[in-house]
N, CA, C and O atoms as a CHARMM CRD file, in Angstrom:
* protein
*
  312
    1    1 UNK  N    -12.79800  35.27500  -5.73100 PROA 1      0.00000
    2    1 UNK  CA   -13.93800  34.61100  -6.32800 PROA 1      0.00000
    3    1 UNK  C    -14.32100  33.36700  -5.52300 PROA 1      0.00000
    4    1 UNK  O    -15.44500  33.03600  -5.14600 PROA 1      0.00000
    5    2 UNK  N    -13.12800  32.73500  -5.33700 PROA 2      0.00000
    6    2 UNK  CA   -13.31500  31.47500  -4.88100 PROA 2      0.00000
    7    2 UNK  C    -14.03000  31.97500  -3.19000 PROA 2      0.00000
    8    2 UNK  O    -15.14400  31.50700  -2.95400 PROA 2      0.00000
    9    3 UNK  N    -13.37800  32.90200  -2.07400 PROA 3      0.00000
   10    3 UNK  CA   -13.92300  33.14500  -1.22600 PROA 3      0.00000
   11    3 UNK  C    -15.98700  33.80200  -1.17100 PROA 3      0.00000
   12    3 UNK  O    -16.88000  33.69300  -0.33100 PROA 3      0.00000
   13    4 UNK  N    -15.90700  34.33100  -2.32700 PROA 4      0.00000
   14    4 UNK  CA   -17.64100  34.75400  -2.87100 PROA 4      0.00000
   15    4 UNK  C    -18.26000  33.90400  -2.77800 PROA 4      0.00000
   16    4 UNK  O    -19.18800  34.08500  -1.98900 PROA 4      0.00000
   17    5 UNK  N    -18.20100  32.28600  -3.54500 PROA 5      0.00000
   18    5 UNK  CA   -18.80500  31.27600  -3.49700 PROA 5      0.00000
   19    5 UNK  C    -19.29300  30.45200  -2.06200 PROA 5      0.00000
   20    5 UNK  O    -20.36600  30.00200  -1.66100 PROA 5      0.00000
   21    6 UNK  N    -17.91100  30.51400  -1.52600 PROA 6      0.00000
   22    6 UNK  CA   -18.14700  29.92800  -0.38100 PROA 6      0.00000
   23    6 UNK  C    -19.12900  30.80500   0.86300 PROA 6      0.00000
   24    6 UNK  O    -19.95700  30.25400   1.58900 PROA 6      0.00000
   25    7 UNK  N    -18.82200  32.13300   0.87300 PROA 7      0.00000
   26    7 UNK  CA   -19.64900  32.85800   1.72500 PROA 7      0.00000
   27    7 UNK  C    -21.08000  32.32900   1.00600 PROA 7      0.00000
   28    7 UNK  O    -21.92700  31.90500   1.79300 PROA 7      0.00000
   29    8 UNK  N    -21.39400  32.32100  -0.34400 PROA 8      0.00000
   30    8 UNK  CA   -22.78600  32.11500  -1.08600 PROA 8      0.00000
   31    8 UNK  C    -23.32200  30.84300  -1.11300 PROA 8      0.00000
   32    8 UNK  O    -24.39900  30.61000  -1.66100 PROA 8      0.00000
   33    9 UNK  N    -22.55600  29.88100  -0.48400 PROA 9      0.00000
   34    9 UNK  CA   -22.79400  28.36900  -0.43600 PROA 9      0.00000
   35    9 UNK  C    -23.08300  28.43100   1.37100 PROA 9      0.00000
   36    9 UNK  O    -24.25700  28.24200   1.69100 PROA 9      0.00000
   37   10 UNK  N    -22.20200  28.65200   2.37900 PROA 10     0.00000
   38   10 UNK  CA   -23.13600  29.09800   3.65700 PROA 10     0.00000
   39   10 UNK  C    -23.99700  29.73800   3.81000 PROA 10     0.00000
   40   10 UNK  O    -24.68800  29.35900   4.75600 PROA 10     0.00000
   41   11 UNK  N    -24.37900  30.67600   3.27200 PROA 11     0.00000
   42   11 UNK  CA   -25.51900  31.60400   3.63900 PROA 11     0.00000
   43   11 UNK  C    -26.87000  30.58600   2.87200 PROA 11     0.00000
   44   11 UNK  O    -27.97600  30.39600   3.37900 PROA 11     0.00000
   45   12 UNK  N    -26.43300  30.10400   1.68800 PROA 12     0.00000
   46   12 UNK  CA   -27.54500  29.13400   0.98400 PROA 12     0.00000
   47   12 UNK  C    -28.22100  28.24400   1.90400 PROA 12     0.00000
   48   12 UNK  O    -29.41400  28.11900   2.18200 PROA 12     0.00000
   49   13 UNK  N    -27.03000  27.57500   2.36700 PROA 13     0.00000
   50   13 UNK  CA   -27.07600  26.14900   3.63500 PROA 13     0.00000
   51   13 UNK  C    -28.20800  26.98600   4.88900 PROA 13     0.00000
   52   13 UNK  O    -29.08800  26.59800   5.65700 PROA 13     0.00000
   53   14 UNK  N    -27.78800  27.85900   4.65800 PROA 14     0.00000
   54   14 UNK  CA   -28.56400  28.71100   6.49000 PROA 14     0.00000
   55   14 UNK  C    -29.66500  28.84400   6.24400 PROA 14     0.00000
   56   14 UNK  O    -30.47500  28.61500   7.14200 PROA 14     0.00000
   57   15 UNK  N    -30.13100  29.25900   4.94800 PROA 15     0.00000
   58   15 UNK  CA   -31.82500  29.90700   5.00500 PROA 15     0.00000
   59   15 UNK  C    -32.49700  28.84400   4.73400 PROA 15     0.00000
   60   15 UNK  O    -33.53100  29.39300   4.35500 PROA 15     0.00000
   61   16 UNK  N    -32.71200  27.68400   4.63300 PROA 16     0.00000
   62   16 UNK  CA   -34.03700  26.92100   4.72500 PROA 16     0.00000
   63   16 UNK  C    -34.12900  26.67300   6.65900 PROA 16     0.00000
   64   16 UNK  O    -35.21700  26.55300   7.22200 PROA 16     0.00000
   65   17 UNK  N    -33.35300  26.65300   7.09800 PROA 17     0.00000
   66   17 UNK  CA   -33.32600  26.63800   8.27800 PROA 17     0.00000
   67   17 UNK  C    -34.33500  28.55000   9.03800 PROA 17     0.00000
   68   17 UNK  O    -35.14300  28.79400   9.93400 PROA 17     0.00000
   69   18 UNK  N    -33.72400  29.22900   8.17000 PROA 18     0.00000
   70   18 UNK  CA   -34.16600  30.24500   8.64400 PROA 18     0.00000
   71   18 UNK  C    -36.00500  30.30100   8.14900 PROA 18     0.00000
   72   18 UNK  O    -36.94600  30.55200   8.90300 PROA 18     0.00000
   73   19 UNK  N    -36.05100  30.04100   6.94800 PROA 19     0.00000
   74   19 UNK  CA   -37.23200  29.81800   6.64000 PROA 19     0.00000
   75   19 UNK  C    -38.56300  29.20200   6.77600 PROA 19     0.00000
   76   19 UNK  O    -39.72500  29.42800   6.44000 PROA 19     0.00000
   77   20 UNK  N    -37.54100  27.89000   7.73300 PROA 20     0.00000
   78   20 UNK  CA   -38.46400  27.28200   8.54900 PROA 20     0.00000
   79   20 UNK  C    -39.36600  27.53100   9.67100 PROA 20     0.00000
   80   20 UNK  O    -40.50000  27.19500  10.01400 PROA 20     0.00000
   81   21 UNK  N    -38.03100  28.54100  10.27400 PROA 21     0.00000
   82   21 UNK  CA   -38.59300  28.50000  11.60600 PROA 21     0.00000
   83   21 UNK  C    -39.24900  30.10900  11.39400 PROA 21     0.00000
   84   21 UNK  O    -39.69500  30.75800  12.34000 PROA 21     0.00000
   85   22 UNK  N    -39.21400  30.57600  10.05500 PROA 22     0.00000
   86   22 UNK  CA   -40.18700  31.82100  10.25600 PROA 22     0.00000
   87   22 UNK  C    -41.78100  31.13900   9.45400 PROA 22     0.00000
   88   22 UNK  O    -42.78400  31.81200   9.21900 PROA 22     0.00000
   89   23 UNK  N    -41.66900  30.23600   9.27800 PROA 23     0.00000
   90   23 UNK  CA   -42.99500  29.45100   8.87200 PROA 23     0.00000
   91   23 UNK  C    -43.65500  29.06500  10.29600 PROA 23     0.00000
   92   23 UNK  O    -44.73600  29.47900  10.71500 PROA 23     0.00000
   93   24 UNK  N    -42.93100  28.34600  10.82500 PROA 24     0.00000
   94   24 UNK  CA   -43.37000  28.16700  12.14700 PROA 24     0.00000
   95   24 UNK  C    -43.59400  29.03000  13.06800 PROA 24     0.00000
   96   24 UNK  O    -44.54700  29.04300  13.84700 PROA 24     0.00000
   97   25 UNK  N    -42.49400  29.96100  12.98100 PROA 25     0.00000
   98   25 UNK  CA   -43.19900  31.21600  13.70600 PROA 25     0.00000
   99   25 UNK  C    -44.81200  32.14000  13.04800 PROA 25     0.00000
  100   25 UNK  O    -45.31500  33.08600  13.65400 PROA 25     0.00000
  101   26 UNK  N    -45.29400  31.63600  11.89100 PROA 26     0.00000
  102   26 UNK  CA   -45.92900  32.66100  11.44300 PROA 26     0.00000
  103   26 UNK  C    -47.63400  31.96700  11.68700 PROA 26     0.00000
  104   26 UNK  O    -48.69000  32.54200  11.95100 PROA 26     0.00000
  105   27 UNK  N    -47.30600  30.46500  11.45800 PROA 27     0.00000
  106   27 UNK  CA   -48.10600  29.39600  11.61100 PROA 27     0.00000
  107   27 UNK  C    -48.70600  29.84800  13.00300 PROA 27     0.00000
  108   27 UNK  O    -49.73400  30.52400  13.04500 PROA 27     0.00000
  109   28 UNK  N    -48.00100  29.43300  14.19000 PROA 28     0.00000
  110   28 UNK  CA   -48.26800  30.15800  15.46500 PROA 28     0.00000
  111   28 UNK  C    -48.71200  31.13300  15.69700 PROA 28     0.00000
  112   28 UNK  O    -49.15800  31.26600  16.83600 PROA 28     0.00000
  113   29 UNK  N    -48.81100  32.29100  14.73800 PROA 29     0.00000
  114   29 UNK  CA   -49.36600  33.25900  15.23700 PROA 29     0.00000
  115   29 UNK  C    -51.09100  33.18500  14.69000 PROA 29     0.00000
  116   29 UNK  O    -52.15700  33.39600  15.26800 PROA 29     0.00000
  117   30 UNK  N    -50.76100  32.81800  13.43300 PROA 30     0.00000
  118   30 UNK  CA   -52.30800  32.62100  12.88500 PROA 30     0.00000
  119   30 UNK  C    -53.11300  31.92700  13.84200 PROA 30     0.00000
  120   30 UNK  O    -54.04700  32.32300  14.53900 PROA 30     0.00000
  121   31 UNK  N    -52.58800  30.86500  13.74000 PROA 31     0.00000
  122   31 UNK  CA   -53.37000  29.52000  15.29800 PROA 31     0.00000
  123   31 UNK  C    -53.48500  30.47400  15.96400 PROA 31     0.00000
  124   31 UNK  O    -54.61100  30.93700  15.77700 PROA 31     0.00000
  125   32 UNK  N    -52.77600  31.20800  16.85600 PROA 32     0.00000
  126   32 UNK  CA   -53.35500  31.42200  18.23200 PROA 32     0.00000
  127   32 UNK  C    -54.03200  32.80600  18.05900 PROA 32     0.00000
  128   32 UNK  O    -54.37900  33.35600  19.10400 PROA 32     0.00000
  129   33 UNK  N    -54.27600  33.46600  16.85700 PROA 33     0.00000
  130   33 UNK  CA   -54.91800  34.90200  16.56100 PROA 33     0.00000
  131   33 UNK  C    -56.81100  34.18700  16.46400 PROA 33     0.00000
  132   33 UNK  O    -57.85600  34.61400  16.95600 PROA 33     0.00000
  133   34 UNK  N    -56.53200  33.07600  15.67100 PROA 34     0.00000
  134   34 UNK  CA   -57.56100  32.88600  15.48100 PROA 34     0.00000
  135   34 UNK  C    -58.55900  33.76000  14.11500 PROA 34     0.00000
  136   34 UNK  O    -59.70900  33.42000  13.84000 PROA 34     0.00000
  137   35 UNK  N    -58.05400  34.52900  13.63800 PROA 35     0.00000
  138   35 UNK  CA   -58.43700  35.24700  12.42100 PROA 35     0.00000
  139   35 UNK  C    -58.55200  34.97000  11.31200 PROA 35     0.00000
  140   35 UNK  O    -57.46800  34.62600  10.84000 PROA 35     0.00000
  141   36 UNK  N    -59.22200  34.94600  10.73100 PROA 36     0.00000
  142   36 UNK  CA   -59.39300  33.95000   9.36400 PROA 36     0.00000
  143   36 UNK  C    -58.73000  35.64000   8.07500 PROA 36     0.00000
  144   36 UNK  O    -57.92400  35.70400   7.14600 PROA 36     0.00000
  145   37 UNK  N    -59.41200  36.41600   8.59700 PROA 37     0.00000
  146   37 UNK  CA   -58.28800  37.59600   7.74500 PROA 37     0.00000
  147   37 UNK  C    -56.85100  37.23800   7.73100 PROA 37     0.00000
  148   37 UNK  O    -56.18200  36.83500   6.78000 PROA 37     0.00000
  149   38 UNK  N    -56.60100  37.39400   8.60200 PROA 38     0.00000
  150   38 UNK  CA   -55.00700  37.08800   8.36000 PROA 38     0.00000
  151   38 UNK  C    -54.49800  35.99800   7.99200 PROA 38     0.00000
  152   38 UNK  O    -53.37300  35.75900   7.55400 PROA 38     0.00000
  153   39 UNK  N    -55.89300  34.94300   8.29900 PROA 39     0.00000
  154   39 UNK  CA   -54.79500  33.81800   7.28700 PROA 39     0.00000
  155   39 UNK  C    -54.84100  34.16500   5.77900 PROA 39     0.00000
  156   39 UNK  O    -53.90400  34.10800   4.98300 PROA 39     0.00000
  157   40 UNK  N    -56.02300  34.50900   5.56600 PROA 40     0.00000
  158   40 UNK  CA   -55.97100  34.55200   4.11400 PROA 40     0.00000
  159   40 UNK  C    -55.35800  35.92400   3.84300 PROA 40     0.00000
  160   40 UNK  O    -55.46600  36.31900   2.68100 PROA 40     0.00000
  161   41 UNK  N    -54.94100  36.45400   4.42400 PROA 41     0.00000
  162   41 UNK  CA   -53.59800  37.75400   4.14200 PROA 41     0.00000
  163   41 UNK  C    -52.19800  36.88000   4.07400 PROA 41     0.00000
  164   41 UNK  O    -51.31600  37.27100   3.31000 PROA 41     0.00000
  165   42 UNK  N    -52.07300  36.14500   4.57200 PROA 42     0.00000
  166   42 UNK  CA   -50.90800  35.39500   5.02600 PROA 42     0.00000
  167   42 UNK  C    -50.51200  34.10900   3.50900 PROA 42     0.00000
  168   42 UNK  O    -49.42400  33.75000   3.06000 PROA 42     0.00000
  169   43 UNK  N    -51.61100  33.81600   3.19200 PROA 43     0.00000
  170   43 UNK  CA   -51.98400  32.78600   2.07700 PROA 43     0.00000
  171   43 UNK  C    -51.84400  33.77100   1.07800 PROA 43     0.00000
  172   43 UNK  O    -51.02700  33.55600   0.18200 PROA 43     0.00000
  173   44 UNK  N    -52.42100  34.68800   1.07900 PROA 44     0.00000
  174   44 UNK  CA   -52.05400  35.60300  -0.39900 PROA 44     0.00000
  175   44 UNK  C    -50.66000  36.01800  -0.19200 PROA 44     0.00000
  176   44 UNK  O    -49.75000  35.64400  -0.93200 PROA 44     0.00000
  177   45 UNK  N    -50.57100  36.44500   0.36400 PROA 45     0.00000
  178   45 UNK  CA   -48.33000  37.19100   0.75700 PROA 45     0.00000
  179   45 UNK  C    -47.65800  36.01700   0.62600 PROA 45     0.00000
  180   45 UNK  O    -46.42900  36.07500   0.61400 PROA 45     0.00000
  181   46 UNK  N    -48.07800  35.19800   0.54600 PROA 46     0.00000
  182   46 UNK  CA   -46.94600  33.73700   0.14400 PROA 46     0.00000
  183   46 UNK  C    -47.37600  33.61300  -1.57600 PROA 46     0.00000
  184   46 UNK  O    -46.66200  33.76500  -2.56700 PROA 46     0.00000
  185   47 UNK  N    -48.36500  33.38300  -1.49800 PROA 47     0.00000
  186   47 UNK  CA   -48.61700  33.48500  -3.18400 PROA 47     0.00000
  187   47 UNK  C    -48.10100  34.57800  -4.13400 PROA 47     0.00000
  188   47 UNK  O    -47.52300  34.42300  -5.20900 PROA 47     0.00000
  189   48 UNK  N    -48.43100  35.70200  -3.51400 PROA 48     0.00000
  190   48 UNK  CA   -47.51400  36.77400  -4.13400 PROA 48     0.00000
  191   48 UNK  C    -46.22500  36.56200  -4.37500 PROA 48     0.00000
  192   48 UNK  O    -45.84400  36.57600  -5.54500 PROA 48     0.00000
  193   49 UNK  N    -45.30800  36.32700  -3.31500 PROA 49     0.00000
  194   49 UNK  CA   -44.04300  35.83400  -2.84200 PROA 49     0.00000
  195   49 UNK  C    -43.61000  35.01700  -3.90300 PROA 49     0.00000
  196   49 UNK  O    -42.78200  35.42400  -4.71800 PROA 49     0.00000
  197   50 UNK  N    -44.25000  33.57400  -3.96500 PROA 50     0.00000
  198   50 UNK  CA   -44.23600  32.38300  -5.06300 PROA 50     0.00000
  199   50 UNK  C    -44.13800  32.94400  -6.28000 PROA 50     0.00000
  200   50 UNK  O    -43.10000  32.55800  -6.81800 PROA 50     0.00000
  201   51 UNK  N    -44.88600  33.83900  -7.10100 PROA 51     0.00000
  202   51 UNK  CA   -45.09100  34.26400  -8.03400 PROA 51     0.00000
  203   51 UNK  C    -43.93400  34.87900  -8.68900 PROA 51     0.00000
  204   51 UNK  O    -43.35900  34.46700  -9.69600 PROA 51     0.00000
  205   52 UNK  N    -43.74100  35.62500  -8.18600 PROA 52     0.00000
  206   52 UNK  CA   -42.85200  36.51700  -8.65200 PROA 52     0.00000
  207   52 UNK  C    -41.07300  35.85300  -9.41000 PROA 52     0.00000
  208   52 UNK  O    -40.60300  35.95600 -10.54300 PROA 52     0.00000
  209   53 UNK  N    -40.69300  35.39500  -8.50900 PROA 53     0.00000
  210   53 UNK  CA   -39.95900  34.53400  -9.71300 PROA 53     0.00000
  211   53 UNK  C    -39.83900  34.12100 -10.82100 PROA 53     0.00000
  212   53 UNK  O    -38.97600  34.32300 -11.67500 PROA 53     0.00000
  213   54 UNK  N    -41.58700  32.94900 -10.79900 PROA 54     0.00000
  214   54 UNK  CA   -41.67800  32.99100 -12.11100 PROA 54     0.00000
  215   54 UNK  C    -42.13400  33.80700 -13.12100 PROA 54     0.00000
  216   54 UNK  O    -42.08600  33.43700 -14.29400 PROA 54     0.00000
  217   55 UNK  N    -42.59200  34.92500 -12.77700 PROA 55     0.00000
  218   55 UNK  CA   -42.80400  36.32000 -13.41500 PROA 55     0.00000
  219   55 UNK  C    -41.77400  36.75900 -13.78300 PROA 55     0.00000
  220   55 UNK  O    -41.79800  37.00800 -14.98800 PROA 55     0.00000
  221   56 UNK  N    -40.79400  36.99300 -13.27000 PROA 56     0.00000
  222   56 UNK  CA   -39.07600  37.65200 -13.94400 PROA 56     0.00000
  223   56 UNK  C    -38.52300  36.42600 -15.18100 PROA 56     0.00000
  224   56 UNK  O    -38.24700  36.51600 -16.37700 PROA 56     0.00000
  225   57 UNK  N    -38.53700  35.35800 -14.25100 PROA 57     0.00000
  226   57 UNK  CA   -38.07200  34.55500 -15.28600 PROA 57     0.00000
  227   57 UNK  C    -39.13200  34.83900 -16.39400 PROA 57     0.00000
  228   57 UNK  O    -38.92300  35.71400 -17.23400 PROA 57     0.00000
  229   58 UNK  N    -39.99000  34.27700 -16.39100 PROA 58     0.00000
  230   58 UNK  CA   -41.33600  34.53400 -17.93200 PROA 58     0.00000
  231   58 UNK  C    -40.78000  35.65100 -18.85200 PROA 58     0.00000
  232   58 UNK  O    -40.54500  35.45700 -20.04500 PROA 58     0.00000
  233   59 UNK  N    -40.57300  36.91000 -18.17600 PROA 59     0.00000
  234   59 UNK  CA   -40.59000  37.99200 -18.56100 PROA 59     0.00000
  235   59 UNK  C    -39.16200  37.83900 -19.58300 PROA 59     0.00000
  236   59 UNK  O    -39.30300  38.09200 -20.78000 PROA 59     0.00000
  237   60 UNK  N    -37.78800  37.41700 -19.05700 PROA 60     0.00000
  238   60 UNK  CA   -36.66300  37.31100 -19.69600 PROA 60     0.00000
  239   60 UNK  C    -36.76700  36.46600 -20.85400 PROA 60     0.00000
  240   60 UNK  O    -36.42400  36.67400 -22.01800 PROA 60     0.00000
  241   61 UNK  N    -37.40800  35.28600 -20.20400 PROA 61     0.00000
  242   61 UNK  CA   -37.78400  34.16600 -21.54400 PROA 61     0.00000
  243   61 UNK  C    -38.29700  35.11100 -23.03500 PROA 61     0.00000
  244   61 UNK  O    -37.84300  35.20600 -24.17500 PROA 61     0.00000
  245   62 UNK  N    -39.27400  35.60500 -22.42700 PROA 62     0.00000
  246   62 UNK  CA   -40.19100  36.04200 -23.37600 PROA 62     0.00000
  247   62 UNK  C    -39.32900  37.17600 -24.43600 PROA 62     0.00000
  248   62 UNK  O    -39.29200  37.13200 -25.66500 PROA 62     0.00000
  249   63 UNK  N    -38.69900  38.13400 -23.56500 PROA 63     0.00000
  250   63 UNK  CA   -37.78700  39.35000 -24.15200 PROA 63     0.00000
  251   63 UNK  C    -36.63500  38.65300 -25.39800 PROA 63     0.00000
  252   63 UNK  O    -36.27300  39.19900 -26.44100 PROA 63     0.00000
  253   64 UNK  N    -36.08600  36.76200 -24.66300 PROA 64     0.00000
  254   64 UNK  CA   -35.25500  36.36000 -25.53000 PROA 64     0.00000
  255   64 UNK  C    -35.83800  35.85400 -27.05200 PROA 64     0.00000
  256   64 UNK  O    -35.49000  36.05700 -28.21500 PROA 64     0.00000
  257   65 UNK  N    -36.98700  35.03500 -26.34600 PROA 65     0.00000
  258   65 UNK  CA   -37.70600  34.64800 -27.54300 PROA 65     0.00000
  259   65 UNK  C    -38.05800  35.90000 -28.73200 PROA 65     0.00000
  260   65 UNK  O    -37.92000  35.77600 -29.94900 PROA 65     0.00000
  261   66 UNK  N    -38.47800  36.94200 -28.10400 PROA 66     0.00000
  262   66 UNK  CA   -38.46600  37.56500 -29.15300 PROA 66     0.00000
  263   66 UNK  C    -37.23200  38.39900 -29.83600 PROA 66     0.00000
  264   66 UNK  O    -37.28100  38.71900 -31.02400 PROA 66     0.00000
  265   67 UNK  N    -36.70200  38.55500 -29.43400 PROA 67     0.00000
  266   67 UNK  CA   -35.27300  38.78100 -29.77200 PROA 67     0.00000
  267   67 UNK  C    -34.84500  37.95400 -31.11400 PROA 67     0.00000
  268   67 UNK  O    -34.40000  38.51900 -32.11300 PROA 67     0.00000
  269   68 UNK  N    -35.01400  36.72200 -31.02100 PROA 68     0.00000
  270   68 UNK  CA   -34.51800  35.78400 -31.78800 PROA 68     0.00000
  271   68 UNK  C    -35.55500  35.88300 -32.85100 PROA 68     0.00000
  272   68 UNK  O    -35.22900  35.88200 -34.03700 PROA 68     0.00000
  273   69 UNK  N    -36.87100  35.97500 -32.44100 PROA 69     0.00000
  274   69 UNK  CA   -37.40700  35.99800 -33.60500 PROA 69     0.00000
  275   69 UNK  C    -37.57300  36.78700 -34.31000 PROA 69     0.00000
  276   69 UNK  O    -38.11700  36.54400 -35.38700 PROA 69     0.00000
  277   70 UNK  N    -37.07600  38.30100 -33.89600 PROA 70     0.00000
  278   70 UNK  CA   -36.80900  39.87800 -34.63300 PROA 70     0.00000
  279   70 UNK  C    -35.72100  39.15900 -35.26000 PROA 70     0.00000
  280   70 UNK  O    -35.88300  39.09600 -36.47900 PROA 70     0.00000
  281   71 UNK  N    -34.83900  38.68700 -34.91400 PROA 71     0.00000
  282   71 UNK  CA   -33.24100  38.31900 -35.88000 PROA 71     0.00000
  283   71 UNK  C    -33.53600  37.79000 -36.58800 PROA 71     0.00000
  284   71 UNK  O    -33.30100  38.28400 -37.69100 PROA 71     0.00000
  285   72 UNK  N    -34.29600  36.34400 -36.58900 PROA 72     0.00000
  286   72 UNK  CA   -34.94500  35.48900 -37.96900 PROA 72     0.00000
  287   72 UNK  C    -35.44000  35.65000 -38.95400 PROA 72     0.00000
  288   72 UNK  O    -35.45300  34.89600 -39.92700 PROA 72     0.00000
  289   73 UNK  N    -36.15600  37.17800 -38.75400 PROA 73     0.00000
  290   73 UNK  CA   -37.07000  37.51800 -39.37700 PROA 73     0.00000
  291   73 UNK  C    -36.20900  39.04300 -40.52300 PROA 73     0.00000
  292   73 UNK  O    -36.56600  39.49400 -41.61100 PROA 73     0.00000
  293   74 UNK  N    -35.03200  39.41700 -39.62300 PROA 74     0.00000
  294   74 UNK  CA   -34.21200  40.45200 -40.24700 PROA 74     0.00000
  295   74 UNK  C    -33.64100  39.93300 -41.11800 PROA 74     0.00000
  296   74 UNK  O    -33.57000  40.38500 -42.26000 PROA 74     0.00000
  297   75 UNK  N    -32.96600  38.54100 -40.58800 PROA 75     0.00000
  298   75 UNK  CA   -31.92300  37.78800 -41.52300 PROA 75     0.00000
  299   75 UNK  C    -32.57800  36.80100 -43.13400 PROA 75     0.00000
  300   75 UNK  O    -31.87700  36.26000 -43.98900 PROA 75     0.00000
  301   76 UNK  N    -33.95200  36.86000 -43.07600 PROA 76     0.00000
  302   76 UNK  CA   -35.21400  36.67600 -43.78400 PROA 76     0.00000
  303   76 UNK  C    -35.36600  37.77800 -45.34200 PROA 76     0.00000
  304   76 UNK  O    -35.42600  37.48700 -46.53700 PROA 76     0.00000
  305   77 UNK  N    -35.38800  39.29100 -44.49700 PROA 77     0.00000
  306   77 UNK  CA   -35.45400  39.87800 -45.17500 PROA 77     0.00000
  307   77 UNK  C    -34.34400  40.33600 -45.83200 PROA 77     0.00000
  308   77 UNK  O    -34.66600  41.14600 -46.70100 PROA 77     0.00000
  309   78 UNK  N    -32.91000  40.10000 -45.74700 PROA 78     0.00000
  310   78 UNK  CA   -31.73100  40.30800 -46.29900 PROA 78     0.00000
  311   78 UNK  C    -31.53900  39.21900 -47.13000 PROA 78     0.00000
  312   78 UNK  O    -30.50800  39.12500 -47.79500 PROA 78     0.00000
């Protein structure tokens, strides 16, 4: 367990580094394409990207909340 963490605490440490430099790599390509499509392909695929997280999370929230409020409402009618 203890070895899991630590592999999951380096690999954590590594990717903003990795993330950077694929920003920068991606930045560069737009600049020098010159395409206004692809930026705004590039601007939506990050937004997409962004999203989605808080979409799963929402989604769990939401499944708990109601959960609890099916129980409130069982324990209501008993």
């Amino acid at each position: 367990m203890v070895h899991a963490l630590a592999d999951f605490a380096g690999i954590a440490l590594l990717l903003p580094k990795l993330a950077l430099a694929q920003c920068a790599m991606c930045k560069a390509n737009v600049i020098a394409s010159g395409d206004n499509n692809l930026a705004a392909g590039l601007r939506a695929g990050i937004l997409l990207l962004m999203s989605m997280p808080y979409l799963i999370v929402g989604t769990v929230a939401l499944a708990i909340y109601l959960a609890h409020r099916r129980s409130l409402r069982l324990r209501m009618e008993n």
